[in-house]
N, C-alpha and C positions, 0 to 999 in steps of 0.2 A: 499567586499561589504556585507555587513547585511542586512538580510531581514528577517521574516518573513516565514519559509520554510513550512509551512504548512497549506491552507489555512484555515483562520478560519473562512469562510463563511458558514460551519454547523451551529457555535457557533449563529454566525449572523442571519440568517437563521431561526432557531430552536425559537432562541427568540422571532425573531420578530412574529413566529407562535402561541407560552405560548404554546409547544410540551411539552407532557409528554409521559413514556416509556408504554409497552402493558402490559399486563395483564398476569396473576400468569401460569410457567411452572413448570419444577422438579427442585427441590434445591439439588445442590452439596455442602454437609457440608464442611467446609474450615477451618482447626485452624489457627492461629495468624496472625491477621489482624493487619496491621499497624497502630502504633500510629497516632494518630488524629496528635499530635505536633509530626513532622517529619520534619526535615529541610534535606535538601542535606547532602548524607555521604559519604566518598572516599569510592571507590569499591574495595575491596580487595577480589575478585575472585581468588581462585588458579585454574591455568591452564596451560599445557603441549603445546606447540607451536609444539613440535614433532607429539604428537598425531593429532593436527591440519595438519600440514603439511600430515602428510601420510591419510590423511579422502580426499586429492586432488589428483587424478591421476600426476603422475611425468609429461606429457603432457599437464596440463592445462596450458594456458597462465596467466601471472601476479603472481603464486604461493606463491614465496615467498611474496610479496605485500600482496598479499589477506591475510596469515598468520598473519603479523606484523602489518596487519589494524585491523583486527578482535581482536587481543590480544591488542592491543591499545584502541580500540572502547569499551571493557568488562570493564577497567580500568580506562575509562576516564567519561564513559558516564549510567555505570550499577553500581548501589548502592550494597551492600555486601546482602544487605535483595533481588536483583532483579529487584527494580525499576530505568527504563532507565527514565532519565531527561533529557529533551530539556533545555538546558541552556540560548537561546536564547528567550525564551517566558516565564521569570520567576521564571525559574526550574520546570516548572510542567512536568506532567506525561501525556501521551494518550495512548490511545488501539492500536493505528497504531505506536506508539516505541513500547509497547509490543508485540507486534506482529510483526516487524521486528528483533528485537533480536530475538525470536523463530524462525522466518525461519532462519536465517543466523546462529545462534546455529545448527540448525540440517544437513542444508546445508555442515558444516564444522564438525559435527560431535564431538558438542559439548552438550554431556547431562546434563552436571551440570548447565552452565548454561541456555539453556533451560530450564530447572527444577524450577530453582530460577526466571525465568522470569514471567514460565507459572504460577507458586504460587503466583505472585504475584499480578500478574492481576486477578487472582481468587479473592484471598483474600480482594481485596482493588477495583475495577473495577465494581463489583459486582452491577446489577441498583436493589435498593431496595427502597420499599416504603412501611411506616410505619412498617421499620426495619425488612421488607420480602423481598424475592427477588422478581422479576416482570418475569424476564426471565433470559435466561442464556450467553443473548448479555453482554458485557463491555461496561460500561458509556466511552464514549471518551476523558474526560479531567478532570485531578486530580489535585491536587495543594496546596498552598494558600487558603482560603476561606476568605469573608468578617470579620469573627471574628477571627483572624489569627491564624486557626487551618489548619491542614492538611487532604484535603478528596477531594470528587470529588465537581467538581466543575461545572459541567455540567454531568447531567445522560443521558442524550439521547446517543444514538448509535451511531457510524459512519461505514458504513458495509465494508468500504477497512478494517480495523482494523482489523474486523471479520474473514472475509473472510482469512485475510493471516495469522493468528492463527487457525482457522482450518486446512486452508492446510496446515500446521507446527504440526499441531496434527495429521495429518493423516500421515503424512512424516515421523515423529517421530515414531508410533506406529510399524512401518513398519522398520524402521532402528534399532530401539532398543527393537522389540518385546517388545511392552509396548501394551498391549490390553484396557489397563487404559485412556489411552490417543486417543486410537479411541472412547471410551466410549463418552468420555469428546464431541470430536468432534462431535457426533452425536447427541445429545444434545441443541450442538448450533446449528448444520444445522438446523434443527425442528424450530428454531426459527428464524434465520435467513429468512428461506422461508416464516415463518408467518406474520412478523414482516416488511421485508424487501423487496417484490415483491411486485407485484399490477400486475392485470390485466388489458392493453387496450384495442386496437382499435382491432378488429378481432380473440379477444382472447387469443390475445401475450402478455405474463408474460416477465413483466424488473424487474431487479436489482433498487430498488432505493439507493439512498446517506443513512438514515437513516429516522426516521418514518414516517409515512405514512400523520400523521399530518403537518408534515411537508412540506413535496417535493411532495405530489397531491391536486390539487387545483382545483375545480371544476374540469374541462376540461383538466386542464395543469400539466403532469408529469412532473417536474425537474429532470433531470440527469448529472450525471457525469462519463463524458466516459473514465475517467481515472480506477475508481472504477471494473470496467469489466475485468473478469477472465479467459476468457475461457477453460484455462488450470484447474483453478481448479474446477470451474463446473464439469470438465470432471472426476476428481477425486471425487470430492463428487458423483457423479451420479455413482461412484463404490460402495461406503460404503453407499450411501442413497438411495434406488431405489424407495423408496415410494416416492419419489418426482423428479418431469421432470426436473432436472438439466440442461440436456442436451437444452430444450428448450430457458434456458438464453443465453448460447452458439448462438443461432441462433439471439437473439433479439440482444446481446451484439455487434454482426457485424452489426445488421440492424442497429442500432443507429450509430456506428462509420462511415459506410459507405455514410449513407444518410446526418445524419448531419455536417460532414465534409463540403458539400456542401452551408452549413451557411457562410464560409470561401471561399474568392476569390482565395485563394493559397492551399485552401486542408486540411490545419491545422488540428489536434480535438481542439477543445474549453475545459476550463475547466471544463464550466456548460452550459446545453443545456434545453430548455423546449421543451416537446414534447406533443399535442396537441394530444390528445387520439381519439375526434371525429375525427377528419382529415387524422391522421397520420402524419403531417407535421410537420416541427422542426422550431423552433425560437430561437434566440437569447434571453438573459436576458435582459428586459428592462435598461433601461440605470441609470437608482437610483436604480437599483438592487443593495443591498449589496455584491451579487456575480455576477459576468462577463463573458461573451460567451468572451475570449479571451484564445489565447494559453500562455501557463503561467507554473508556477511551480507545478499545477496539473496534466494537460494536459501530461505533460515529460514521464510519468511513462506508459502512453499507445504504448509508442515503445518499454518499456523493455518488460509488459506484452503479447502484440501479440506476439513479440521475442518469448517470452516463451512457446507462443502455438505453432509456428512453429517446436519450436527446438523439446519440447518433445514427441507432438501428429502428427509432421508432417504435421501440418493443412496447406492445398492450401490457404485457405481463409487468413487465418494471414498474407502469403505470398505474396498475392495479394493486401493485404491491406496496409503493410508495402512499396512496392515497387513501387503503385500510390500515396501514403501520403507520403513520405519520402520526397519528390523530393525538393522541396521547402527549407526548413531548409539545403539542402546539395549542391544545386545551391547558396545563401550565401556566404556556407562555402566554395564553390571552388570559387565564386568569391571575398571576402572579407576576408576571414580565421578568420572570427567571424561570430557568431547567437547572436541576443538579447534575451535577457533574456523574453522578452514580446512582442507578437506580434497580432495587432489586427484582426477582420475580413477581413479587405480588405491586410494584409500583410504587415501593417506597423509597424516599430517599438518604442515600446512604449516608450523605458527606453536606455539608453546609455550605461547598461551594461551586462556583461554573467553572466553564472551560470553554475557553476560545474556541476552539478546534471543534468542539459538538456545532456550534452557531454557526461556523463554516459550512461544514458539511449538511448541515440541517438546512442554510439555507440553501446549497447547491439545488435538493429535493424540494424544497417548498417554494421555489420559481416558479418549478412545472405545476406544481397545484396549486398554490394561493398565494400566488407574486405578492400584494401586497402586506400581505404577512412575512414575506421574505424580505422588503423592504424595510420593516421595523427590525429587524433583526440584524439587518445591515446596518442602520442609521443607530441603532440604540446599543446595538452588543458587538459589533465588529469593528467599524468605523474609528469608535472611541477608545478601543483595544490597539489601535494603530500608531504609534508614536514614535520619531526619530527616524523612520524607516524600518520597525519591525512593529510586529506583534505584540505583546506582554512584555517580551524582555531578551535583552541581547541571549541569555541562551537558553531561550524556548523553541529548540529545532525544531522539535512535531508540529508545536504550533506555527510555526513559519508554513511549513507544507502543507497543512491542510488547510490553514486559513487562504494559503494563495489558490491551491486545487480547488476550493468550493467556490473562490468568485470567479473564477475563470469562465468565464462564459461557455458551453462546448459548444455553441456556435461560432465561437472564435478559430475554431483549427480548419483548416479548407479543405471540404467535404471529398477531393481528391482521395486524401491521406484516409480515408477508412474506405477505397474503394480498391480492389484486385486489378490490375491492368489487365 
């Protein structure tokens, strides 16, 4: 099935607002920017599947898998200059593949590419206006352009993007003693919290989707509760102490928890408005270009809480995975499929799955009912894997979220989430 893996209701969004990015930070000089006329190039990465292999504890589950995907994924989907292509939306570029190649590079313990990714997003991601930079967030979507050159094609921010290149920065810095690369990250943090947060009702600072022109509206903050980190808040709030990380941490539950409630079955939505005077949550109106449904956004909030559980031991992630879960996994033991879309009241939108949910769904259902997460492995993952991908040579999303939910997070060396 072909779709669409990544929602482009920023794009939508952003437009319909005429969003433009914030205002002048520190410039990181950057040499060779990519040619304007750039078309798709094969990736010829060199790289060591041994060295891969031993960056995984001999105990991780799926290992050899996880190896032969990731040297597959560098090969298929990562240009020789660094830039990852969604081949499914035209061949472009966005800040969220960049930013998933660097975590899954560092993850597995691969610095070259890493290297060539993070250069690349520098060099070419960069939001500038009148040929300065504005800040030191990534335009989210590069490409094509109306006069068929090659550049971004939308400069506004999208802060999942962000977000999961710094924590790649900061993982990095720490696995290959690169001080360079905590630089870089801190940097962006400063602007990410500028740029990126808003203050509401009572004083609580959220995460928004990307600027501020954008996603608050009078009264109504837009969110997306996929975008929420808690794990790496928790990590920035080591290398950034000027700023209350930790406080999104708290909002990031409060929205998951409460807004869930929008949903007759418990679901998260992929976009939620949050009413600042009230505090109360709403659904997106129904000509919204983006949708309060559980969707191919929404999926990535059982691997991220997973991830808080796993590496901070957070009660909360656990408690929120194992009330939220319940639904999608009732389903699956009574039908042995989940839809790929399912609406507020729990109905299903569309007749068909998605890789990429079973991923992520099993990431979460490890920590609570392993052996339900083993059917899901052996019955809907497993058999989605052929030739060395996912569904199909060019199902990028699925590539990375199916690789990020088997990844064990006991795989990365508990070092790397610790402050020297």
């Amino acid at each position: 099935m072909n779709y669409l893996p990544k929602a482009v209701a920023i794009l939508s969004i952003i437009t319909l607002c005429g969003c433009k990015g914030g205002s002048s930070a520190t410039n990181i000089e950057k040499p060779g920017i990519q040619s304007l006329e750039s078309p798709p190039q094969p990736s010829v990465i060199d790289g060591n599947s041994v060295q891969f292999s031993s960056a995984l504890p001999a105990s991780t589950p799926n290992r050899e898998l996880l190896v032969e995907s990731w040297d597959s994924y560098r090969r298929r989907f990562i240009q020789r200059d660094g830039r990852v292509i969604d081949y499914e939306a035209s061949d472009r570029s966005t800040s969220e593949g960049q930013a998933y190649a660097m975590l899954r590079a560092v993850l597995i313990d691969d610095s070259a590419t890493f290297a060539l990714t993070l250069n690349w997003g520098e060099n070419n991601l960069q939001r500038l206006k009148n040929g300065k930079p504005v800040d030191n967030l990534w335009a989210w979507k590069w490409g094509r352009t109306s006069d068929g050159n090659w550049g971004a094609i939308d400069k506004n921010f999208a802060s999942d993007g962000d977000i999961d290149a710094i924590t790649a920065l900061i993982l990095a810095s720490r696995r290959w003693n690169r001080p360079e690369y905590l630089k870089i990250a801190k940097t962006k943090l400063e602007d990410l919290w500028k740029y990126s947060t808003v203050v509401g009702s009572e004083n609580k600072r959220y995460l928004l989707p990307g600027p501020k022109a954008a996603f608050v509206k009078d009264s109504s903050i837009i969110l997306n509760p996929s975008y929420f980190a808690p794990y790496a808040f928790r990590l920035f709030a080591q290398v950034d102490p000027e700023r209350d990380w930790l406080s999104l941490v708290d909002t990031s539950y409060e929205v998951l928890e409460d807004s869930r409630q929008l949903s007759a079955v418990n679901l998260p939505s992929d976009w939620v408005a949050l009413d600042a005077e009230t505090g109360k949550y709403q659904p997106l109106p129904a000509d919204s270009p983006i949708k309060s449904v559980y969707s191919f956004d929404a999926y990535r909030v059982w691997w991220r809480i997973a991830l808080d559980a796993s590496w901070f031991n957070s009660s909360r992630a656990r408690s929120y995975l194992e009330t939220s879960i319940q639904y999608p996994l009732k389903l699956w033991q009574e039908q042995s499929s989940i839809p790929a879309r399912i609406n507020l009241e729990g109905k299903a939108l569309v007749n068909y799955e998605a890789t990429s949910q079973y991923a992520m769904l099993y990431a979460a259902t490890n920590l609570i009912q392993p052996e339900l997460a083993q059917e899901l492995l052996e019955k809907k993952l497993l058999p989605q894997y052929q030739q060395e991908v996912w569904d199909d040579n060019e199902a990028y999303y699925t590539q990375n979220l199916a690789w990020l939910g088997l990844l064990s997070p006991s795989a990365i060396p508990p070092e790397l989430l610790q402050s020297n």
